[in-house]
C-alpha positions in Angstrom: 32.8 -8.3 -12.3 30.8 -6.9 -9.3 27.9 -5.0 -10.0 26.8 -2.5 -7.1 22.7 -2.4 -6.8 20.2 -0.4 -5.6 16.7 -1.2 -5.3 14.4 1.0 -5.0 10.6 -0.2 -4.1 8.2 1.2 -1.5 6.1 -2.2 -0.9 8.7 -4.5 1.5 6.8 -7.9 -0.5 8.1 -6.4 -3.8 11.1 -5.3 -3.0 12.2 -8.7 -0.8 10.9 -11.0 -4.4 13.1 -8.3 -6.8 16.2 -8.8 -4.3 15.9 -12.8 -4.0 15.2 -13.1 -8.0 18.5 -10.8 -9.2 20.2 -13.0 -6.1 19.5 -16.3 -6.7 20.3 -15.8 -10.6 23.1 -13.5 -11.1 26.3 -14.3 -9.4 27.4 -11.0 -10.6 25.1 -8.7 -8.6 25.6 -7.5 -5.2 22.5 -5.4 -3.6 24.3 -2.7 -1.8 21.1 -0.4 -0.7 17.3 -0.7 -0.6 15.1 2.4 -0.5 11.8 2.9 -0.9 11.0 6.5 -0.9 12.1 9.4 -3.1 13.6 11.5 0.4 15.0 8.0 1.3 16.9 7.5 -2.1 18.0 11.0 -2.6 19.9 10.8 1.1 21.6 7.5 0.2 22.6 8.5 -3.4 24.2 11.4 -2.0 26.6 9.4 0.1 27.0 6.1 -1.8 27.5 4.9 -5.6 25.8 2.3 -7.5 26.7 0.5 -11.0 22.8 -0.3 -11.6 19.6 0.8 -9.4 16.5 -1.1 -10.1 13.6 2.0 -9.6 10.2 1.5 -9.4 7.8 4.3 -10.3 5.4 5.1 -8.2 7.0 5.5 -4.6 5.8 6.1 -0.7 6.1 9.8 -1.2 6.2 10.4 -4.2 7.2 9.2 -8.2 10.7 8.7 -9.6 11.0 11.8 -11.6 11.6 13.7 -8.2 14.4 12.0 -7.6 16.2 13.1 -10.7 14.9 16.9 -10.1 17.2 16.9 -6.9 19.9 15.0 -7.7 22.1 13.1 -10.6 22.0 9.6 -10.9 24.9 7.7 -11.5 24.8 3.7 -13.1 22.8 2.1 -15.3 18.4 2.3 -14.1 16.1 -0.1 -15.0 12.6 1.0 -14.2 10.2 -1.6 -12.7 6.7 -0.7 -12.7 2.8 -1.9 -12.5 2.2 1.0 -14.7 2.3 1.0 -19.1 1.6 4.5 -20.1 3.5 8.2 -20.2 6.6 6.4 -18.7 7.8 4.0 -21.3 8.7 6.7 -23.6 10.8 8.3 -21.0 12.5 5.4 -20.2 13.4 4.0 -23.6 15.5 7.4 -24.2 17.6 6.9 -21.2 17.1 3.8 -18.8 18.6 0.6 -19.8 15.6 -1.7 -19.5 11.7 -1.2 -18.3 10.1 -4.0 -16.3 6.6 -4.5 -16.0 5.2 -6.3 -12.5 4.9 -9.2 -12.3 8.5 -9.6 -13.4 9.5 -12.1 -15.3 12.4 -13.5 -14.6 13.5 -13.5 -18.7 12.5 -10.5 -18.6 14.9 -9.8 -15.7 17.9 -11.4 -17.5 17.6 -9.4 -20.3 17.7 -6.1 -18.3 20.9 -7.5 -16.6 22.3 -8.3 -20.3 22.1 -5.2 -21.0 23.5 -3.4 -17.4 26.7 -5.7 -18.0 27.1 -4.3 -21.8 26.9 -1.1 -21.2 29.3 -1.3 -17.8 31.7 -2.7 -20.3 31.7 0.5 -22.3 30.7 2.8 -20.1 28.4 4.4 -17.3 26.3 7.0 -18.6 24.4 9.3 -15.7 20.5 9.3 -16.5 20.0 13.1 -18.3 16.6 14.1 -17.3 16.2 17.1 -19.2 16.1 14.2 -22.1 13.2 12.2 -19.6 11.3 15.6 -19.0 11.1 16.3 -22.8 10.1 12.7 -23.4 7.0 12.4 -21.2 5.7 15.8 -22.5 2.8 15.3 -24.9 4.1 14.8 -28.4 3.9 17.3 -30.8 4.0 20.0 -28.0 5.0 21.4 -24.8 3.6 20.6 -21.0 -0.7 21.0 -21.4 -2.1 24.3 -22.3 -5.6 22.8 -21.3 -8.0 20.0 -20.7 -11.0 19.5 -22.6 -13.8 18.5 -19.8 -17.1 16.5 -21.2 -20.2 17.3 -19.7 -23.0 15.2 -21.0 -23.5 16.5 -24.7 -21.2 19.8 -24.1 -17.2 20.1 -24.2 -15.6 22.2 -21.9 -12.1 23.3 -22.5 -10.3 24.4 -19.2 -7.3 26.4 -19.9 -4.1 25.2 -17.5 -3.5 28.5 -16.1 -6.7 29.1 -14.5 -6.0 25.4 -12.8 -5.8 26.2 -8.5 -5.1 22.3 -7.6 -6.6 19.0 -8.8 -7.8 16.2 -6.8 -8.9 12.7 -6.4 -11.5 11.2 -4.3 -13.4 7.6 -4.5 -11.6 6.3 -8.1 -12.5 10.0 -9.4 -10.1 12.6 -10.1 -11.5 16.3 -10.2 -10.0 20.0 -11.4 -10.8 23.0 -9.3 -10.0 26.7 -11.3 -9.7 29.7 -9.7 -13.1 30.8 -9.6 -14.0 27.9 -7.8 -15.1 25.7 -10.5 -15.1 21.8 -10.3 -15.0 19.1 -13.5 -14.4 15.6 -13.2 -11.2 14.8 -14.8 -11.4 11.2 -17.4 -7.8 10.9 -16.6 -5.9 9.7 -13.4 -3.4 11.8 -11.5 -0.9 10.1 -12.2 -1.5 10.3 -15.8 -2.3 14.2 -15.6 1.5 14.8 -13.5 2.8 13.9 -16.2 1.7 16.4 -18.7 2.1 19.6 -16.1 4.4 21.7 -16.2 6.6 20.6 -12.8 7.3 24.5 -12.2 3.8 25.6 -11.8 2.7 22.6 -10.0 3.7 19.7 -7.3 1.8 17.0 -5.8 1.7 17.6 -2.7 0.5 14.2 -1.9 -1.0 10.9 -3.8 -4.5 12.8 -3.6 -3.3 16.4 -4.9 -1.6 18.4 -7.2 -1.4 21.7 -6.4 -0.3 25.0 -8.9 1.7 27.6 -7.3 -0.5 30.3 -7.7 -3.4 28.8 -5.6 -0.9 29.3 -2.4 -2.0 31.6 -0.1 0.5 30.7 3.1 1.7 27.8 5.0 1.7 26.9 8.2 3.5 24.1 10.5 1.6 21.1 11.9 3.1 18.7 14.8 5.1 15.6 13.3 6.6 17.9 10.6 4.2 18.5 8.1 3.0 21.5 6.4 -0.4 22.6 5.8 -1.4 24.8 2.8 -3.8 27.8 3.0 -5.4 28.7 -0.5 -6.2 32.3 -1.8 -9.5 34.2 -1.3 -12.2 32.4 -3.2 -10.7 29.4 -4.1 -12.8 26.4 -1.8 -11.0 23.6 -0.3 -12.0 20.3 -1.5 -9.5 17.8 0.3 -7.1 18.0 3.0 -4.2 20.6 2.0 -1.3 18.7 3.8 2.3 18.5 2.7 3.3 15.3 3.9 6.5 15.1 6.7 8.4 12.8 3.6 7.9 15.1 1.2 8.5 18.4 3.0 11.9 19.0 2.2 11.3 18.5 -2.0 8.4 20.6 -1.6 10.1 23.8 0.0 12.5 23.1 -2.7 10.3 23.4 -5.6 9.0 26.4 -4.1 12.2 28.1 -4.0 13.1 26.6 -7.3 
């Protein structure tokens, strides 16, 4: 049988090695599509149909899970990624395989194993209110707050009083609403995970944003969107809704 791929991968080198690998060793698999950004992948899903889409995590404007916030995906995912943390859970519930880079190609084979297995029984849509509730912290819901070391002291910082976190030369930072900065021990990406996606968006790979901290927003040239923040709260790094990721961002703020 044929099975219809996608592969989605934001860096042209990996994406060309994934496609000539699954090419050169299963006869079975046709690539169909190639995206490599969550606005780019949403567009072709909505027009095309895939049996099995080979995802990678982090993406040009974005990560994965915004994919599945906007629209369902159909077939069977394997998840390929540089990254071993929040998203294994996530994806053992519902992806058929996860792949760490480098892929190996045994690895590779026994992701395709298990794509052609399940096509033979059936093929299951990825549910992510099951992925959402996997990658929360266990034992509880999204973060109520981050406990903050300074030197012999801890500092907890409740969630809610959160404006927008940031990163900036390898160091990721909170900012609360009384204009308040701790260094974070934890990456972005990391922290994303634990938020609740309804209070706050990453507006970019440098910033997460919580609703509350939005003032107004204004139109730049080329399509992006620039943020002002309420009274009081100082700006730390460029407030810029990327032209890729204008369209998920309006819609988060619609909800």
């Amino acid at each position: 049988m044929t099975i219809k791929t996608l592969v989605i991968e934001d860096e042209p080198r990996a994406r060309k090695n994934l496609i000539t690998l699954l090419e050169e060793n299963f006869p079975d698999i046709k690539i169909i599509g190639e995206t490599g950004s969550v606005r780019e992948t949403i567009a072709w899903m909505k027009e095309n149909e895939a049996d099995a889409v080979f995802m990678d995590v982090e993406l040009s404007d974005g990560n994965c899970f915004d994919i599945f916030r906007h629209i369902e995906v159909k077939g069977q995912v394997v998840m390929t990624t540089a990254y071993d943390n929040y998203a294994v859970k996530a994806f053992e519930v519902n992806s058929v395989d996860y792949l760490l880079k480098p892929i190996e190609i045994e690895d590779l084979r026994r992701a395709v194993s298990r794509i052609e297995k399940n096509l033979h029984i059936e093929s299951p849509s990825i549910d992510f209110k099951k992925v959402m509730e996997a990658i929360k912290p266990s034992g509880e819901s999204y973060k109520d707050r981050f406990i903050i070391r300074l030197n012999d002291r801890i500092v907890p910082v409740n969630v809610r009083d959160i404006a927008y976190m940031y990163s900036e030369a390898k160091n990721s930072y909170i900012v609360t609403y009384e204009d308040t900065s701790y260094v974070l021990d934890e990456s972005l990406d990391t922290v994303e995970a634990s938020l609740d996606p309804n209070r706050f968006f990453r507006i970019s790979r440098s910033c997460i944003i919580a609703e509350d901290s939005i003032e107004s927003i204004s139109k730049l040239l080329g399509g992006r969107l620039r943020i002002s923040l309420k009274k009081g709260i100082s700006c730390s790094t460029e407030m810029t809704v990327s032209r890729a990721r204008v369209p998920l961002f309006l819609s988060w703020l619609e909800k």
